[in-house]
N, C-alpha and C positions, 0 to 999 in steps of 0.2 A: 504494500500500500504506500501512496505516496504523499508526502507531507507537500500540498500545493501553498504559494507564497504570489504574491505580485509584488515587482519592483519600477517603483515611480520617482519621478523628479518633479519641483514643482517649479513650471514657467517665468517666466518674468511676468505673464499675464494672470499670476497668481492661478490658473489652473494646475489640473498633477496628470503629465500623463505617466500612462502607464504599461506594463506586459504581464502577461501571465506567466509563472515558473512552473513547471509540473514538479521535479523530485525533490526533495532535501532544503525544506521552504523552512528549516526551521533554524534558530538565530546560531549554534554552535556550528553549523556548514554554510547555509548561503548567506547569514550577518558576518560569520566571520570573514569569507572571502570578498562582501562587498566591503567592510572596514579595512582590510590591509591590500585591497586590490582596485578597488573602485572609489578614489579619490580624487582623481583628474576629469575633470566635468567633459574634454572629448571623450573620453574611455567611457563614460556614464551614457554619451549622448549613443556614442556607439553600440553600446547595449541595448540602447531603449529601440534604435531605428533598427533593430532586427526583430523586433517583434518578439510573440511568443517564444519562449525557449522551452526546452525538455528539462534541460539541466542548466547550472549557472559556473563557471569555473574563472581560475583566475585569468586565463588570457580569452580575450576572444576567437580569438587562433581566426582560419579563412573557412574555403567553403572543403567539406570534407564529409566523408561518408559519417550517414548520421547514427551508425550502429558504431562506428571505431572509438570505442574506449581508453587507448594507448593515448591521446592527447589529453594535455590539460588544456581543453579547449572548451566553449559554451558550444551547447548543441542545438540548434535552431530548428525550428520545424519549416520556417520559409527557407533560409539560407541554404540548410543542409538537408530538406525532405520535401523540397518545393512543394511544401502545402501554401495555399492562399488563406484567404480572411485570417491573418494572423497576426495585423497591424497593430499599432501600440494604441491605445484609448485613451479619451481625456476626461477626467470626471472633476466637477469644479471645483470642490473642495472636500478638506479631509471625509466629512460627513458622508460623504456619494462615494468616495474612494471606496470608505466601510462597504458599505451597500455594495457596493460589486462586489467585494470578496466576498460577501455573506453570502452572493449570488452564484458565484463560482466556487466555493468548495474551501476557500482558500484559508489558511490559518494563521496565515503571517503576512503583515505587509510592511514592505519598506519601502523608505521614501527619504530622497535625499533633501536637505534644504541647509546647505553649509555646511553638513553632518549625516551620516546615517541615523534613520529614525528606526523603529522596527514599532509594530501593532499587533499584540497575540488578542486574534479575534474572539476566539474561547474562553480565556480567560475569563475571570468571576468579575474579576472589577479592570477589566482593561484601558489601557490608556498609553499613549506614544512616550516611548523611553528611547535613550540614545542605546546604538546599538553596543556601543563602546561600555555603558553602564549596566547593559546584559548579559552582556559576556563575562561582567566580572565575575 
């Protein structure tokens, strides 16, 4: 079973877009690799302009067979499994962000804004913590 996550940035026009994650959405694998890997806002933009991913890793490597596990690469489902509708979404503020993943399955969201955010959707009494205060 797979722990799904969305990872978003928020605009200058204060929306957040955003992608779907499928495996490993939770903050000790995809918080950790977006904290120590995804801190250059080209690297961020370039992840988000791939759309959906399967998986999230530290490089985004190119285009490559979407079963080959031997990279540390991000596995896209457009890039590397030419699926379509798999563009990144924009929902207007954190409030709708929720709402999507509540819609999609998702249990974790991140979101960058100067910082990795993380959102455990499950959670009893949830609420946006740095992802760096997570991990501790």
């Amino acid at each position: 079973m797979s722990t799904r996550s969305r990872i978003g940035i928020v605009r200058d026009n204060g929306k957040i877009e955003h992608i779907y994650c499928h495996s490993d959405g939770y903050p000790a694998w995809n918080g950790k690799i977006l904290e120590n890997h995804y801190q250059d806002i080209d690297k961020i933009n370039q992840l988000i302009a791939l759309g959906d991913i399967s998986s999230l890793d530290a490089e985004i490597g190119e285009t490559h067979n979407f079963n080959d596990l031997d990279k540390n690469w991000v596995r896209s489902y457009g890039r590397d499994r030419g699926e379509t509708c798999v563009a990144s979404i924009f929902s207007e503020n954190k409030k709708e962000y929720i709402r999507v993943a509540e819609n999609s399955w998702a249990e974790y969201l991140y979101l960058f804004q100067d910082k990795w955010f993380v959102y455990a959707v499950n959670d009893k009494n949830p609420k946006w913590r740095t992802v760096k205060e997570t991990l501790k």
